[in-house]
TITORTOR-357610 format. One record per atom (N, C-alpha, C, CB): x, y, z; residue number from 1; chain; residue in three letters; atom name. Coordinates in Angstrom, 2 decimals, m for minus. Atoms other than C-alpha are relative to their C-alpha. Glycine has a CB too. Layout:
N
<<X, Y, Z>, NUM, "A", "ala", "CA">
...
//
This chain:
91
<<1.07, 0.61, m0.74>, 1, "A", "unk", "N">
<<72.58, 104.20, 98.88>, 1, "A", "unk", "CA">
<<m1.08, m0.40, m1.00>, 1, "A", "unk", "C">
<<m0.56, 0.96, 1.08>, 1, "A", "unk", "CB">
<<0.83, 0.55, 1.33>, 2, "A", "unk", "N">
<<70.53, 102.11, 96.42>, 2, "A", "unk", "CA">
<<m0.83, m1.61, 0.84>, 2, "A", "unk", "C">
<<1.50, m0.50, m1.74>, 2, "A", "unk", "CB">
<<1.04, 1.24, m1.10>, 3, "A", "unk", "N">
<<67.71, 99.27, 97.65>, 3, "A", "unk", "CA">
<<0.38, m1.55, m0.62>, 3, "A", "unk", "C">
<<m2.24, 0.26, m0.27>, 3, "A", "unk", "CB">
<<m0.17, 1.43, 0.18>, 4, "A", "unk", "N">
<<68.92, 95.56, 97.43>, 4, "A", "unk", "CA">
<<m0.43, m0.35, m1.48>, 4, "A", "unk", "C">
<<m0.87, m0.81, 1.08>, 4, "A", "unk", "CB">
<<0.58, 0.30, 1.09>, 5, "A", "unk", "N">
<<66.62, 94.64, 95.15>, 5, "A", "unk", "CA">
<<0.17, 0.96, m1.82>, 5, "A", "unk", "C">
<<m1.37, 0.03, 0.67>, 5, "A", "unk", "CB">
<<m0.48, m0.79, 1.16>, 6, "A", "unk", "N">
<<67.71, 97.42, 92.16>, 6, "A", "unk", "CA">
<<1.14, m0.44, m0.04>, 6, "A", "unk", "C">
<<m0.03, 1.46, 0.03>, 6, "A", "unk", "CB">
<<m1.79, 0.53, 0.43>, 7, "A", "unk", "N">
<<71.40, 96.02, 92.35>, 7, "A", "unk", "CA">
<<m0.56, m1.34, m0.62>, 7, "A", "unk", "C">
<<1.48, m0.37, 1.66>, 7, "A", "unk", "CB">
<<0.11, 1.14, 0.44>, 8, "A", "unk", "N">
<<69.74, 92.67, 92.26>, 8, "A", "unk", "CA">
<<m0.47, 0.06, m1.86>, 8, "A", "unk", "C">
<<m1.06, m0.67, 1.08>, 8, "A", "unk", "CB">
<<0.70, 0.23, 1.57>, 9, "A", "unk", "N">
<<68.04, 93.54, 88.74>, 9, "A", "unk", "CA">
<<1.50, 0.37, m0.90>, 9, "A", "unk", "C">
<<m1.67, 1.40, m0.46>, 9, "A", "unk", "CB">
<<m0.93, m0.34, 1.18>, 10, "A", "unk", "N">
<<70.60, 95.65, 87.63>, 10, "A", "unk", "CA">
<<1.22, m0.92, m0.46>, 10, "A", "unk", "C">
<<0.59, 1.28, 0.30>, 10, "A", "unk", "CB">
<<m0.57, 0.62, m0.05>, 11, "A", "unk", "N">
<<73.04, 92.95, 88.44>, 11, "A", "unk", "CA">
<<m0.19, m1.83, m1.09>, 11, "A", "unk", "C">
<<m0.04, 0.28, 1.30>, 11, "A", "unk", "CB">
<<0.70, 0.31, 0.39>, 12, "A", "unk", "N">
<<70.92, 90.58, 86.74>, 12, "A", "unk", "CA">
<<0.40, 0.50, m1.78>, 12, "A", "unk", "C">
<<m1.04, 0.36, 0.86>, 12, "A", "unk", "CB">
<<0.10, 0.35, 0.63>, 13, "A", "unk", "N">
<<70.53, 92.38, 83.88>, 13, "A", "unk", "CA">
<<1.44, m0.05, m0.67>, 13, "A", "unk", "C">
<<m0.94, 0.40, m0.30>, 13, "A", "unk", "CB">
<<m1.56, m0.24, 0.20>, 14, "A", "unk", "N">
<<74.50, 92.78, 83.48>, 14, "A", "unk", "CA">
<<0.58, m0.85, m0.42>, 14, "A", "unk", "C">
<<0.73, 0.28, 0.97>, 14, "A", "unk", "CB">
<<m1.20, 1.34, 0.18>, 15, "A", "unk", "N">
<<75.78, 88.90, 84.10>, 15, "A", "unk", "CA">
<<m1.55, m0.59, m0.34>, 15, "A", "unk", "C">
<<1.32, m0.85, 1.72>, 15, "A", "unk", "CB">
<<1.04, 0.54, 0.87>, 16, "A", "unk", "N">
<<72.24, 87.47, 83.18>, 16, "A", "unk", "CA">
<<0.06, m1.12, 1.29>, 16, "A", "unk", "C">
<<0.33, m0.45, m1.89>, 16, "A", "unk", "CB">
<<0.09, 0.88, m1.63>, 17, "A", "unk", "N">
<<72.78, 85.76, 87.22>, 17, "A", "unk", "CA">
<<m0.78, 0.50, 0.70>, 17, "A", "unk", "C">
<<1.20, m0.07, 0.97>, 17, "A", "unk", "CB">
<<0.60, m0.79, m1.34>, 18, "A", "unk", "N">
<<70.48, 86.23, 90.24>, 18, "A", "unk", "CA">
<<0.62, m0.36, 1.04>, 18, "A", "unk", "C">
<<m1.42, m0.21, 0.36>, 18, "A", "unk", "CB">
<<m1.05, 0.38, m1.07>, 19, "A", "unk", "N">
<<72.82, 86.72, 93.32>, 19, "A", "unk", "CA">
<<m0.94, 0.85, 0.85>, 19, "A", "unk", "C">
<<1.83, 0.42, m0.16>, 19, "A", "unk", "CB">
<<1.71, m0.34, m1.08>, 20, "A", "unk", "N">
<<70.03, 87.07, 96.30>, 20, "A", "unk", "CA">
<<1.12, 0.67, 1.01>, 20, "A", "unk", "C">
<<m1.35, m1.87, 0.95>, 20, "A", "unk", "CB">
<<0.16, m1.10, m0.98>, 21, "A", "unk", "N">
<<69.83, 89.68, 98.69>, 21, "A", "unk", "CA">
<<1.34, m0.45, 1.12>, 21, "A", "unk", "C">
<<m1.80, 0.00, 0.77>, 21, "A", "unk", "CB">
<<m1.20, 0.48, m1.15>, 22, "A", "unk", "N">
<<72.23, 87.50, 101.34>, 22, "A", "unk", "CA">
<<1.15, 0.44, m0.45>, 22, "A", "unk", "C">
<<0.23, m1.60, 0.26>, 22, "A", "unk", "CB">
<<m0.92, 0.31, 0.21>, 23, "A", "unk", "N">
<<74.94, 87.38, 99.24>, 23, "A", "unk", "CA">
<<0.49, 1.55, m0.02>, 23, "A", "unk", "C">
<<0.07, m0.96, m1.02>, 23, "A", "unk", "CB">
<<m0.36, m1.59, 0.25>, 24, "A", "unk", "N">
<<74.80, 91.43, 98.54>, 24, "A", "unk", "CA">
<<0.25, 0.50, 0.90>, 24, "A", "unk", "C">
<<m0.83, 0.85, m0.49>, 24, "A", "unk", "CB">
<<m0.19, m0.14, m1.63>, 25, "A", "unk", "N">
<<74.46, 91.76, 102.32>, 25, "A", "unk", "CA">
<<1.46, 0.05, 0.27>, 25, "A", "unk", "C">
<<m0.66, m1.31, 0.90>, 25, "A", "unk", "CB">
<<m1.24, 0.26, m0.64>, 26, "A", "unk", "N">
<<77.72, 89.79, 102.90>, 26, "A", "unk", "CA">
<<1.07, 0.84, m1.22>, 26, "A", "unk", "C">
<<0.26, m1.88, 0.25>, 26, "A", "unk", "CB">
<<m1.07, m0.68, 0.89>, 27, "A", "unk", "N">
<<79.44, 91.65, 100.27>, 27, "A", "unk", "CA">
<<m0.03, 1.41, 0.74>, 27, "A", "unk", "C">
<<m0.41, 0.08, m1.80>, 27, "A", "unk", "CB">
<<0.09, m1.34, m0.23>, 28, "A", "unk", "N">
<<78.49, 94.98, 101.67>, 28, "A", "unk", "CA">
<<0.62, m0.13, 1.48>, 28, "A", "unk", "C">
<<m1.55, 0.68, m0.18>, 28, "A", "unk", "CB">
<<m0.55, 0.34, m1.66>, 29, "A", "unk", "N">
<<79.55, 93.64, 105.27>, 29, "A", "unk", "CA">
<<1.73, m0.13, m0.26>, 29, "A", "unk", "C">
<<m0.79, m1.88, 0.78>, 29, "A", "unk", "CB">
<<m1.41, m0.09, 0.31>, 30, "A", "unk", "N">
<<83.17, 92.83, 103.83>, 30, "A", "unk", "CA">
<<0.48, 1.31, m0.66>, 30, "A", "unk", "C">
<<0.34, m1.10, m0.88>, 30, "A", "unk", "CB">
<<m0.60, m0.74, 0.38>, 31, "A", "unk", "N">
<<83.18, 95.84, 102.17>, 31, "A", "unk", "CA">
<<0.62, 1.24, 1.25>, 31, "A", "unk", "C">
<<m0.79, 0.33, m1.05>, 31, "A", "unk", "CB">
<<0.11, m1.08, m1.01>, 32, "A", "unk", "N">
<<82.53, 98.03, 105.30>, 32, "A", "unk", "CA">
<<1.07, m0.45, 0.92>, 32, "A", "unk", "C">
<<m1.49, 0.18, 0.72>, 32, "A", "unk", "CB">
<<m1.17, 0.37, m1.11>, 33, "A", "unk", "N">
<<85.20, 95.77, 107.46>, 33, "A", "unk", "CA">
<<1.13, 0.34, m0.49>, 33, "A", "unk", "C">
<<0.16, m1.45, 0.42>, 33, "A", "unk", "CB">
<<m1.13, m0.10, 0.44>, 34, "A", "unk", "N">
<<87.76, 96.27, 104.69>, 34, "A", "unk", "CA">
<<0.19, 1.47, 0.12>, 34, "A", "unk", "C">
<<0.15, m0.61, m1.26>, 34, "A", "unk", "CB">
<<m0.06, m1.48, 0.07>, 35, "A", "unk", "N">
<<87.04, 100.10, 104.93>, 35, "A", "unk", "CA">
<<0.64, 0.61, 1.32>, 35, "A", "unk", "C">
<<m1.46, 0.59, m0.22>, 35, "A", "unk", "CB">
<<0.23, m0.94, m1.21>, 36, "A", "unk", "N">
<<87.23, 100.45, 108.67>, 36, "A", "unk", "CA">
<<1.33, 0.14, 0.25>, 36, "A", "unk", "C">
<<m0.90, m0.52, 1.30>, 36, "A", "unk", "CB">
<<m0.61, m0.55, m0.59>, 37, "A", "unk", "N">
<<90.82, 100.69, 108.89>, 37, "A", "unk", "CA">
<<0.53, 1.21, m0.63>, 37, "A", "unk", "C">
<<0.68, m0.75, 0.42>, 37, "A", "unk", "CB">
<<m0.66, m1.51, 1.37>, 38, "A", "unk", "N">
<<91.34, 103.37, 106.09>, 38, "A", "unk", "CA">
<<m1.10, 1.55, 0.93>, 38, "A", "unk", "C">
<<m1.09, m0.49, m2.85>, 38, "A", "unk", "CB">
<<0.99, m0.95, m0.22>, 39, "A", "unk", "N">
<<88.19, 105.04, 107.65>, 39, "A", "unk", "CA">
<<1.08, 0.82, 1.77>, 39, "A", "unk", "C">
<<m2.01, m1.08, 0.25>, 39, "A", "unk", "CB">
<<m0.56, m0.60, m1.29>, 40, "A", "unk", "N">
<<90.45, 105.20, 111.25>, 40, "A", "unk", "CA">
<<1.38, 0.84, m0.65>, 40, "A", "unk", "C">
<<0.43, m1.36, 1.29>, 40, "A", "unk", "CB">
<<m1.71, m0.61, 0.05>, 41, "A", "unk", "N">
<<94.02, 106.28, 109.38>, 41, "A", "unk", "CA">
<<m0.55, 1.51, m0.71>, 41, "A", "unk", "C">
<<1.47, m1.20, m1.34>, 41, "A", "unk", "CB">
<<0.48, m1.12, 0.54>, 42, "A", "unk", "N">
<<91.68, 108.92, 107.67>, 42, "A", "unk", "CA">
<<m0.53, 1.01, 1.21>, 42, "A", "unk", "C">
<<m1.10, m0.42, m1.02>, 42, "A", "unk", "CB">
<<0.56, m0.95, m0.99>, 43, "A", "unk", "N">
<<90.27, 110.43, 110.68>, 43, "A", "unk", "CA">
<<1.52, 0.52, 0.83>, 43, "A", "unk", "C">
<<m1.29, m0.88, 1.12>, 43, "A", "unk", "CB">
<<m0.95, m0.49, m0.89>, 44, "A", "unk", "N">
<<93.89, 110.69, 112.47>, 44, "A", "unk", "CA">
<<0.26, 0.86, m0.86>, 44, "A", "unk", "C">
<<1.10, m0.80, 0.55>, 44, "A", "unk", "CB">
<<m0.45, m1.20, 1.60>, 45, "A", "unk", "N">
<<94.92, 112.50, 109.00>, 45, "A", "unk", "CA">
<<m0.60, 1.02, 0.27>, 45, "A", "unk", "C">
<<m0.56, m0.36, m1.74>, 45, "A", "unk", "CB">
<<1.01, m0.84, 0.02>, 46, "A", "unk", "N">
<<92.13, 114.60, 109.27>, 46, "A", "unk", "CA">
<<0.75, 0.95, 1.43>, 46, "A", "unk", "C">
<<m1.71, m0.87, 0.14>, 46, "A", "unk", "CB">
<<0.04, m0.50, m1.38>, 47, "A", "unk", "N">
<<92.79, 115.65, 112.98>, 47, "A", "unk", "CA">
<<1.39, 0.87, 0.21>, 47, "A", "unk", "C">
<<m0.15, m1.31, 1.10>, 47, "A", "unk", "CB">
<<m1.18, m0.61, 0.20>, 48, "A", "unk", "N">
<<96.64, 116.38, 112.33>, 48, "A", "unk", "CA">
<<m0.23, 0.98, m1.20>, 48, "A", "unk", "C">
<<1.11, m1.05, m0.23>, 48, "A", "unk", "CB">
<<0.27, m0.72, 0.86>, 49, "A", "unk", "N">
<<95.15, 118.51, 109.19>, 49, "A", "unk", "CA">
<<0.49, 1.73, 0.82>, 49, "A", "unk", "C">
<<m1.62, m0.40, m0.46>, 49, "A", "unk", "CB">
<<0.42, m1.54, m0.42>, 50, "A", "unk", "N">
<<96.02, 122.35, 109.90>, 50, "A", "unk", "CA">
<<m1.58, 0.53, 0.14>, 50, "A", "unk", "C">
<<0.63, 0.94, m1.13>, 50, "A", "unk", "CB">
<<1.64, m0.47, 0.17>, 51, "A", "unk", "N">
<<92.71, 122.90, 108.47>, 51, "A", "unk", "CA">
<<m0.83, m0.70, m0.32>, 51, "A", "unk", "C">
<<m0.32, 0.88, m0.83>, 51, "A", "unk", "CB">
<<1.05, 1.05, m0.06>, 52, "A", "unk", "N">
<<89.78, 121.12, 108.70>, 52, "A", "unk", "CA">
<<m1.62, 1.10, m0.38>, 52, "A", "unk", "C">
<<0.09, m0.90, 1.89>, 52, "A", "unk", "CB">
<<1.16, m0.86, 0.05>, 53, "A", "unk", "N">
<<86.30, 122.37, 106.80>, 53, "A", "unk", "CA">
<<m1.26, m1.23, 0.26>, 53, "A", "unk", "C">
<<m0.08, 0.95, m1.63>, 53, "A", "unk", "CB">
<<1.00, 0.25, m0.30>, 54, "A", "unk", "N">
<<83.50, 121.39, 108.22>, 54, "A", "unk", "CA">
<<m2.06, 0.20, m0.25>, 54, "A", "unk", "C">
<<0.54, 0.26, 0.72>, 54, "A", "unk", "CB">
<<1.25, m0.45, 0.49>, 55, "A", "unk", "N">
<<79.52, 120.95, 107.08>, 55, "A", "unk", "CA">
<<m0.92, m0.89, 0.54>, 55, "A", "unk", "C">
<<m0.09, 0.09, m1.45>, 55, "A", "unk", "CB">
<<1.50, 0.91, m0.39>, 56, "A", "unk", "N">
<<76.22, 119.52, 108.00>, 56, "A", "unk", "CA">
<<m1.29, 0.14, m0.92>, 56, "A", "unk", "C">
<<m0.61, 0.50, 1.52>, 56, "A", "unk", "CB">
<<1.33, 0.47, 0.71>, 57, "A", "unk", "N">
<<72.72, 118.46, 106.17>, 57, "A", "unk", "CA">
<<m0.54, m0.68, 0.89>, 57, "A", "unk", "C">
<<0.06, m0.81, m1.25>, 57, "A", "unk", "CB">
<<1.54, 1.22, m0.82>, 58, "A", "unk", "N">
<<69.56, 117.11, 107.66>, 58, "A", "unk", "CA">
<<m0.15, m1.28, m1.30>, 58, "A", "unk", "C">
<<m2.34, 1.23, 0.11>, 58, "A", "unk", "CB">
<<0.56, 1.58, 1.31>, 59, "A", "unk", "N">
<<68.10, 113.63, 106.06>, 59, "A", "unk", "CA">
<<m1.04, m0.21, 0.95>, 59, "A", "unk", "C">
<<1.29, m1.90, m0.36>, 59, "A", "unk", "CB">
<<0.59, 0.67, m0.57>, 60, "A", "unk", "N">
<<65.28, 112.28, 107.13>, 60, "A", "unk", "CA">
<<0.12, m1.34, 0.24>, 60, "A", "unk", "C">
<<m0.74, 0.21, m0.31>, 60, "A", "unk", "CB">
<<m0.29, 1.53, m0.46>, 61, "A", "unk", "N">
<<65.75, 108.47, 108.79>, 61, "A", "unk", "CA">
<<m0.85, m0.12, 0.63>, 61, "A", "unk", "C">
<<1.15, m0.47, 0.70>, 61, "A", "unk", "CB">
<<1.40, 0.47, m1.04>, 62, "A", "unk", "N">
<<62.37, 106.92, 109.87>, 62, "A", "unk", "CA">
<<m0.89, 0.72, 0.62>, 62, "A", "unk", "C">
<<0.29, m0.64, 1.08>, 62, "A", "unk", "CB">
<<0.49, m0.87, m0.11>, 63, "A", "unk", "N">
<<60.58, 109.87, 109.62>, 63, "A", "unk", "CA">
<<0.41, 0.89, 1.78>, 63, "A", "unk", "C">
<<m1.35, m0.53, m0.43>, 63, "A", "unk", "CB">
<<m0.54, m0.55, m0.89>, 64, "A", "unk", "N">
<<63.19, 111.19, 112.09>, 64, "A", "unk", "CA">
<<1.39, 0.67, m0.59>, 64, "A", "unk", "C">
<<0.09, m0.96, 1.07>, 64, "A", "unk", "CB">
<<m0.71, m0.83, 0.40>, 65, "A", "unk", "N">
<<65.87, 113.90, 111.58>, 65, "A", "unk", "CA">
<<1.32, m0.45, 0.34>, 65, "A", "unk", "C">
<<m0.38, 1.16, 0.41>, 65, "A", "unk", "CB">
<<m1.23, 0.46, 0.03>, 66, "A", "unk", "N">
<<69.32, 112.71, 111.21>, 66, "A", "unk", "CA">
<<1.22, 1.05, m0.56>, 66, "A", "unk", "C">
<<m0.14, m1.20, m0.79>, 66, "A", "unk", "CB">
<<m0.67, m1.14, 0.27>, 67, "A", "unk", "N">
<<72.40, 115.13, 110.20>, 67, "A", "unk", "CA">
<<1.09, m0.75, m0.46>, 67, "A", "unk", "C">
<<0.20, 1.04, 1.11>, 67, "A", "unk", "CB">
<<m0.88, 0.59, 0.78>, 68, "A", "unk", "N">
<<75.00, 114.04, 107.91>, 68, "A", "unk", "CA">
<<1.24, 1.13, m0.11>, 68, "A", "unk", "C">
<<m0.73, m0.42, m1.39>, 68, "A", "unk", "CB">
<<m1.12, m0.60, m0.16>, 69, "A", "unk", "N">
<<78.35, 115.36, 108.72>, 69, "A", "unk", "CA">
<<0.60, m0.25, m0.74>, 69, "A", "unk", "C">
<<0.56, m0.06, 0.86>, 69, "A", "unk", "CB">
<<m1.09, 0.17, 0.85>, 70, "A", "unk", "N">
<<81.10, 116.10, 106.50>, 70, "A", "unk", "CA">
<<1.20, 0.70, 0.16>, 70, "A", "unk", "C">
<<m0.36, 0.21, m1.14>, 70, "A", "unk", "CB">
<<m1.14, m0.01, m0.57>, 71, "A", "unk", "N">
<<84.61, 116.22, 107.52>, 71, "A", "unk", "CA">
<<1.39, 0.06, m1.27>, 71, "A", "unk", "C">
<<m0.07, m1.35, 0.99>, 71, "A", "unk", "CB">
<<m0.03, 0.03, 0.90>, 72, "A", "unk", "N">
<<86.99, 117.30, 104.65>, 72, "A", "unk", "CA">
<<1.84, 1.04, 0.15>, 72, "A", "unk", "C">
<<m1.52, 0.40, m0.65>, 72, "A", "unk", "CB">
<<m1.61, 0.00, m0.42>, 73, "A", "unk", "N">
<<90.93, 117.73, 105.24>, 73, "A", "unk", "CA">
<<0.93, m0.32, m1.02>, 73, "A", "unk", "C">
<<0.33, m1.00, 1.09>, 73, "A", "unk", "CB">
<<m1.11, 0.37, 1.17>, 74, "A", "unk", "N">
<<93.30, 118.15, 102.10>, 74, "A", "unk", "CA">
<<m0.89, m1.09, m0.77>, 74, "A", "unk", "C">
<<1.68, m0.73, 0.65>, 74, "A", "unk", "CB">
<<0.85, 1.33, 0.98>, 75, "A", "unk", "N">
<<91.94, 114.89, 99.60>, 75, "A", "unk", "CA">
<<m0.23, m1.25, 0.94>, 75, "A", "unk", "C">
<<1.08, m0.68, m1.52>, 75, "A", "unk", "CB">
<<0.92, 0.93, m0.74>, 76, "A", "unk", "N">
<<90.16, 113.28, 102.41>, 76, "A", "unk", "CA">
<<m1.31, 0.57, 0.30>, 76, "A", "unk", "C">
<<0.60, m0.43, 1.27>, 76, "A", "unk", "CB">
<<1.86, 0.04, m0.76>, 77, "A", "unk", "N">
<<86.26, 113.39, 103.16>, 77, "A", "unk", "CA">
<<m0.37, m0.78, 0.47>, 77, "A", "unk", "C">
<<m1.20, 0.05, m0.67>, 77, "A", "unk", "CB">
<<0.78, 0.58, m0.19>, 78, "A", "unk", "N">
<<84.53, 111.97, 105.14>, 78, "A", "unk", "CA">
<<m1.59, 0.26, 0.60>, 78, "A", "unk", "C">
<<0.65, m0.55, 0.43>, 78, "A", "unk", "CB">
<<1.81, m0.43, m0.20>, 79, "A", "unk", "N">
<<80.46, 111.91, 105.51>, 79, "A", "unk", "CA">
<<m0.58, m1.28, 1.34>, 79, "A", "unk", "C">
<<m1.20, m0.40, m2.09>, 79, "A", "unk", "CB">
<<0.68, 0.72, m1.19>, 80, "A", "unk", "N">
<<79.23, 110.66, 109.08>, 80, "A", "unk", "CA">
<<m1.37, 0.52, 0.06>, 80, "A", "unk", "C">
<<0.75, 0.24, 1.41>, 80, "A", "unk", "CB">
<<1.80, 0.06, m0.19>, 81, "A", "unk", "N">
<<75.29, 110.22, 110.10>, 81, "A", "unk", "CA">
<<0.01, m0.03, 1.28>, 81, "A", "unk", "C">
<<m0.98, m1.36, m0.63>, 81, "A", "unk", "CB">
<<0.65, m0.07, m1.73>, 82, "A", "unk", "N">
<<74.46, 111.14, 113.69>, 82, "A", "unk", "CA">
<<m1.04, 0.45, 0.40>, 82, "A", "unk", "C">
<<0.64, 0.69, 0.91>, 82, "A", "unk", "CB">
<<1.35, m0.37, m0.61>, 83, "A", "unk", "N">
<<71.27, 111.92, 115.65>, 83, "A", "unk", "CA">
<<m0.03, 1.46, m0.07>, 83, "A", "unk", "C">
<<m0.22, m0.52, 1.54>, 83, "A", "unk", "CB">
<<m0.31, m1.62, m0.53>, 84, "A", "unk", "N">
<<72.58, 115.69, 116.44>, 84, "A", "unk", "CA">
<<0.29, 0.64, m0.79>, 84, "A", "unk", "C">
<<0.95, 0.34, 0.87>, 84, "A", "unk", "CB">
<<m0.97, m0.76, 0.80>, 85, "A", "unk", "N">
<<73.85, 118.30, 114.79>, 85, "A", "unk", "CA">
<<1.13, 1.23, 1.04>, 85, "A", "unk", "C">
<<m1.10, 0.89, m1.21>, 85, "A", "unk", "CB">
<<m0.89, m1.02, m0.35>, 86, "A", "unk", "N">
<<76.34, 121.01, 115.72>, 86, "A", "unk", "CA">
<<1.48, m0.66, 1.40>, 86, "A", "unk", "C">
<<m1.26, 1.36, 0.67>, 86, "A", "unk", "CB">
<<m1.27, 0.27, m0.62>, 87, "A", "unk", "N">
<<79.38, 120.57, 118.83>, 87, "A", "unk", "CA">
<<m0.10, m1.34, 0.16>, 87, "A", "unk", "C">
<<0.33, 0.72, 1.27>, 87, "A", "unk", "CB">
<<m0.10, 1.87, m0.26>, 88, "A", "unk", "N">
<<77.99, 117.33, 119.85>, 88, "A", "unk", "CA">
<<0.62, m0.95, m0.24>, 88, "A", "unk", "C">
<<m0.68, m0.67, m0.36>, 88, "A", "unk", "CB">
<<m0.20, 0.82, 1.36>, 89, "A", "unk", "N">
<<77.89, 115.67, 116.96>, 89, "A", "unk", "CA">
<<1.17, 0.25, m0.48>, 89, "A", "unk", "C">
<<m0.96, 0.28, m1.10>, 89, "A", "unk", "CB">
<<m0.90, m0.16, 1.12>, 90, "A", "unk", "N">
<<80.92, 117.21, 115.63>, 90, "A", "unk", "CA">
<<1.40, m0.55, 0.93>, 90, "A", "unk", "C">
<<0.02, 1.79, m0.71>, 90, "A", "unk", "CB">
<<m0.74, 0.30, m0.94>, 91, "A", "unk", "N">
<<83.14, 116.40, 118.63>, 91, "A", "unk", "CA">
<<0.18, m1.55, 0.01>, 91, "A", "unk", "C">
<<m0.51, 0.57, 1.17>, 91, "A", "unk", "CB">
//
């Protein structure tokens, strides 16, 4: 999690190009569509896991409390962000 504008420099000072904020957008938008079906074959994995360890963390989001789940099944993790914490959220 890094702010637009720091990729833009660092990116910058790397290829010596400025590739604006849109373009980082739509890159991060293809990245997240190309993810989502690994992110679903990972959660069935997970679920057929014998064992499944489970954890939570607070974050603050908009000076509001958010809980960052982590889901972690043989050499899969995954880290979800929900409003809640505990069965809710974990269900």
């Amino acid at each position: 999690m890094v702010a637009l504008n720091r990729v833009q420099k660092l990116l910058t000072s790397m290829m010596a190009v400025v590739i604006s904020e849109s373009t980082l957008l739509k890159f991060v938008l293809r990245c997240h569509q190309a993810l989502d079906a690994w992110e679903r074959q990972a959660k069935e994995h997970q679920l057929l896991s014998p064992v499944m360890h489970v954890d939570e963390t607070s974050l603050r989001v908009d000076q509001l409390n958010y809980w960052i789940h982590v889901y972690s099944a043989g050499d899969i993790t995954l880290k979800c962000l929900h409003r809640k914490r505990g069965k809710a959220a974990i269900e």
